[in-house]
C-alpha positions, -999 to +999 in steps of 0.1 A: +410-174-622+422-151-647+457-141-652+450-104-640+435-088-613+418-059-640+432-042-675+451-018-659+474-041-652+489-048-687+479-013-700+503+001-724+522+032-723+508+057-743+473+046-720+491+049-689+501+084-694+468+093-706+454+079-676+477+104-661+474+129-675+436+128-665+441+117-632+471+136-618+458+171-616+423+157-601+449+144-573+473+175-570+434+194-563+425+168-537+454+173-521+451+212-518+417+207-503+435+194-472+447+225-454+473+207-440+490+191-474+482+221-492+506+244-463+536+213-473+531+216-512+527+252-515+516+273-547+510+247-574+487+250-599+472+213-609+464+216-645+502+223-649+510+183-629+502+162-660+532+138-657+554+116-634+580+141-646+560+169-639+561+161-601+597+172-595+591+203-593+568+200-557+586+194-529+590+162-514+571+152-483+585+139-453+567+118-420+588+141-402+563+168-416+531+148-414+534+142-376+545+182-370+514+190-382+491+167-367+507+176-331+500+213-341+464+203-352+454+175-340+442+147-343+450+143-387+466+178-391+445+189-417+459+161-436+420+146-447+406+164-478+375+185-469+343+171-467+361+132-462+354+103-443+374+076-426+359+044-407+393+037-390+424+055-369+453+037-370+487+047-351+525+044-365+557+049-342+564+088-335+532+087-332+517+095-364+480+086-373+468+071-402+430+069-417+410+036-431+388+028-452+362+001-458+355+006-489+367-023-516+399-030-517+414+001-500+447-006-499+451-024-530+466-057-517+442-073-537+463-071-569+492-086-553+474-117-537+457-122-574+493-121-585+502-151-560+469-168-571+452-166-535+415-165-546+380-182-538+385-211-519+417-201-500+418-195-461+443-168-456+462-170-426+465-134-420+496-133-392+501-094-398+489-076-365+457-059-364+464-037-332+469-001-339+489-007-367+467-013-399+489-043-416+463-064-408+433-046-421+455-037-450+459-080-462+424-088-447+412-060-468+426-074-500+418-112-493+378-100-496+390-086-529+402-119-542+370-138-525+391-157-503+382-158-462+407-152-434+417-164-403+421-132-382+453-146-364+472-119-353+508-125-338+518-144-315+505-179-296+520-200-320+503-233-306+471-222-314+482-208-344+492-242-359+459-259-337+436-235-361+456-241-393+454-276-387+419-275-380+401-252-404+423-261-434+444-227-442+457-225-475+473-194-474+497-177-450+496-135-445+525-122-425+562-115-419+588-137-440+603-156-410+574-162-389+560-183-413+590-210-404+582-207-369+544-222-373+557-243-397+584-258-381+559-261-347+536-281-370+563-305-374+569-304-335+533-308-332+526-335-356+502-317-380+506-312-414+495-283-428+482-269-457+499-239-470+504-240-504+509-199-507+525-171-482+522-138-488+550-118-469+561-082-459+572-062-432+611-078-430+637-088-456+627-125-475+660-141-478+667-160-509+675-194-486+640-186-465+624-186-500+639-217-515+633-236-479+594-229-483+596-239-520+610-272-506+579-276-486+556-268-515+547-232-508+553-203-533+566-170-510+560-138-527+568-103-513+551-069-516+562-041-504+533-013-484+531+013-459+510+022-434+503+054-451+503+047-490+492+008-488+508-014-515+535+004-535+551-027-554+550-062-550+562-097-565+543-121-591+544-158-604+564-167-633+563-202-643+597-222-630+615-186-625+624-168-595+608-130-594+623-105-608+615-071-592+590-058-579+557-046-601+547-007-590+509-010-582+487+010-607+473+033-578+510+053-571+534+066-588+570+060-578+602+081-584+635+075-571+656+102-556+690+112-539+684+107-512+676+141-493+668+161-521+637+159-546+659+149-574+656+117-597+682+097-602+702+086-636+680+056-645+695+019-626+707+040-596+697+038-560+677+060-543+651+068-521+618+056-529+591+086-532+555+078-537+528+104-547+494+079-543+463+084-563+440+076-535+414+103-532+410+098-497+441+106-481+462+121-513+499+121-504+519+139-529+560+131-528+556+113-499+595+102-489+593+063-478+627+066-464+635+033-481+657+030-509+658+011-543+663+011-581+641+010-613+650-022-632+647-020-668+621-033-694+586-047-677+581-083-664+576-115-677+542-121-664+533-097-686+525-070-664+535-032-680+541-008-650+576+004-644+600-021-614+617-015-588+643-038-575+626-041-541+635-027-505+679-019-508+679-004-472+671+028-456+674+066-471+674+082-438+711+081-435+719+107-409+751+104-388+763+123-359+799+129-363+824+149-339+792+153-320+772+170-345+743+154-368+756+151-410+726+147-430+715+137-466+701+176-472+738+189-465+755+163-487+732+173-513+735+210-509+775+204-512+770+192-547+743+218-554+771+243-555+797+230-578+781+223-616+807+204-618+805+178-590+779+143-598+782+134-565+794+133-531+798+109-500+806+113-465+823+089-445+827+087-412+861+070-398+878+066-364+919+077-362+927+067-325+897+076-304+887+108-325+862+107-353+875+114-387+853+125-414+859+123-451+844+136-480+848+117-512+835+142-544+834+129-578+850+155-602+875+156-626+892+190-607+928+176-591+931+202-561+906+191-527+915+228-515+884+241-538+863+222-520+872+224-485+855+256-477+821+244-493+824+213-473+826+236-441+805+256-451+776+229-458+783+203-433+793+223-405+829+199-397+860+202-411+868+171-432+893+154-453+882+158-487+893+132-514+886+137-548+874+105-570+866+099-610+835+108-617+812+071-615+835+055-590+816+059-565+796+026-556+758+027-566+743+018-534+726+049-528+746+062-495+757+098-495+767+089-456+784+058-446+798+052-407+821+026-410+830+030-375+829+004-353+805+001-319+817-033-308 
C-alpha cells in the first residue's frame, strides 16, 4: 500500500495556495447559489476570496444560524446549492439536518484510514452509530475508499459484537475511543481472541493511558477529528516507534483559529476556536464555527505529510456563562477589547463571595487605573464587575475568555 492516500497529500506550498487560489472563489460562488448561505455571508464578491487569509473578512457561521434558517424554511433552509442532490437526511441535536452523499469517499475518511494503514484485506468493525446521525455512513463511506469491507455493527449488544468479531475475523475497529475496551475486555470474559490489529477512533477524548493499553494488546489507536456537517477536518497518522504529533488538516477544508466569538485569528500557537470553510461542492460551508477549540502546531509532520496541524480537540469555544442571573458571552468579551486599541485581551471570571456571584474581569494592558475600564465593562457585558488589570501575555493560553470557577457540588 502506498505511503499516501493521493499527491495532495505532500503537496508543497506554493501548490497549495495555487490550488487555492483556483479553487476558493469556485466555492465562495457555490455557496451564494444557496439562498440560505448566501442571506448568512452577505455581499462578497468571489474573485476577491483567493486565500485562507482572504476569508476573514466574511463572517463566521454559526449552527445556531444554520438550524434558524432551516425552521424558517424547512426542511435544509436553503442551505443546498441550486440545482443539488443528496441521497441521504441525517439529523444532529437541536435538531439540525444534514445531507449525504454516495458518491466516493464523501466525507473524506478515507485519507485518515490510509494513514492508519486499514486497506484491502481489513474487516472494519465500524461501532460508530448509523441511526440518524451519519458517523457511521461517514467511516463505512471511507473504508470502501481504502477497499477494505465492514461489519455494520452499530452500538450496543456487546456479546454479539465480540461473537461476530470472533467469527468473521475483524481486523479493524471503527468507533468511540473507550468502547473499544469494553468489546475487548468482553472477549477476554468470553474467551475469544480477537483480531484487531488497528482502531480508528472519534467522537470522545483518547486518553494517552487508553492509547498505550491498546498498544499493549498490539493495536495502533489513531484519532481523527469530523463533524456531522463538514466530515473529517484533521486527523492522526503513523510514525514509525513515535507517538502522533498533531493532527494533519484534511486537504478538502481549510482551518483557521479564532477568539473565540469573534471572526478573528489568533497570534500563531494560541488557542482558539476551530472554524472550517469546506471545499465540498455539495453542501459549501463557509466559516463554519465548530465550537471546538485548538491550536496550530508549528512546522508539518514527520510522516511527511505538508498541510498545516492542529493540536487536536482542547475543549469547547462556546463558553457562555450566566452570571448574577444574566447570560456573559464570548461576543461581549470580545466587543470589550474591540474598544480599547490598547487592550490584547480580556477574561471574565465568574466567582462566588458568600452566596452572591462575583464577577471579575481580568484585561491585559499596561494602563495602571481599572476605573477606565469599568464603564466599558458595563457597558459591554451588562454586570458590574471587579476589573483587574494584568501584563499584557499573562494571561494563560488556553483559549477561555469566560471561566466559572464556581462550584456546583
Amino acid at each position: 500500500m502506498s505511503s499516501y492516500f493521493d499527491d495532495l497529500e505532500t503537496r508543497s506550498t506554493d501548490r497549495r495556495a495555487a490550488d487555492l487560489a483556483r479553487d476558493l472563489p469556485a466555492q465562495i460562488a457555490r455557496a451564494q447559489a444557496a439562498p440560505g448561505l448566501a442571506a448568512l455571508l452577505g455581499e462578497v464578491d468571489p474573485a476577491a476570496i483567493t486565500s485562507a487569509e482572504a476569508l476573514v473578512d466574511l463572517p463566521v457561521i454559526r449552527k445556531s444560524e444554520l438550524a434558524a434558517a432551516q425552521q424558517a424554511s424547512p426542511p435544509l433552509g436553503g442551505l443546498i446549492p441550486a440545482g443539488g442532490g443528496y441521497e441521504h437526511v441525517f439529523q444532529s441535536p437541536g435538531p439540525i439536518y444534514e445531507i449525504g452523499r454516495t458518491t466516493p469517499d464523501w466525507w473524506r475518511m478515507g485519507r485518515f484510514l490510509h494513514a492508519l494503514g486499514i486497506g484491502p484485506g481489513d474487516i472494519v468493525q465500524n461501532c460508530f452509530g448509523y441511526h440518524l446521525t451519519p458517523a457511521g455512513m461517514i467511516f463505512e463511506s471511507g473504508a470502501r475508499a481504502v477497499g477494505a469491507a465492514v461489519l455494520p455493527a452499530g452500538t450496543g449488544q456487546t456479546d454479539l459484537q465480540v461473537r461476530a468479531a470472533a467469527d468473521i475475523g475483524c481486523t479493524a475497529y471503527a468507533g468511540t475511543p473507550d468502547y473499544l475496551k469494553v468489546i475487548l475486555d468482553r472477549a477476554e470474559a468470553m474467551g475469544e481472541r480477537l483480531k484487531f490489529t488497528r482502531a480508528a477512533v472519534g467522537g470522545g477524548a483518547l486518553f494517552p493511558s487508553l492509547r498505550a493499553e491498546y498498544a499493549d494488546r498490539g493495536i495502533t489507536c489513531l484519532q481523527s477529528y469530523a463533524t456531522a456537517d463538514l466530515g473529517n477536518i484533521a486527523y492522526e497518522s503513523a510514525t514509525e516507534g513515535a507517538m502522533p504529533e498533531g493532527m494533519i488538516v484534511d486537504e478538502g477544508v481549510i482551518v483557521e483559529i479564532v477568539t473565540p466569538g469573534t471572526g478573528t485569528p489568533v497570534m500563531p500557537g494560541q488557542v482558539g476556536e476551530v472554524v472550517v470553510t469546506t471545499l465540498n461542492p455539495d453542501y459549501p460551508l463557509i466559516r463554519f464555527a465548530t465550537g471546538d477549540l485548538s491550536a496550530i502546531l508549528p512546522g508539518s509532520s514527520p510522516c511527511g505529510r505538508t498541510n498545516m496541524r492542529i493540536k487536536g480537540w482542547m475543549g469547547r469555544a462556546d463558553q457562555t456563562t450566566k452570571i448574577k442571573g444574566m447570560f456573559v458571552r464570548p461576543e461581549q468579551v470580545a466587543a470589550l477589547v474591540a474598544r480599547h486599541a490598547e487592550v490584547a485581551r480580556a477574561r471574565v471570571i465568574a466567582e462566588r463571595e458568600g452566596e452572591m456571584d462575583l464577577m471579575i474581569v481580568q484585561i491585559e494592558t499596561r494602563a495602571a487605573n481599572p476605573a477606565l475600564y469599568e464603564g466599558s465593562v458595563l457597558e459591554t457585558l451588562k454586570l458590574r464587575g471587579r476589573v483587574e488589570l494584568v501584563p499584557p501575555g499573562s494571561l494563560p493560553n488556553d483559549g477561555k475568555v469566560i471561566e466559572d470557577r464556581r462550584s456546583y457540588d
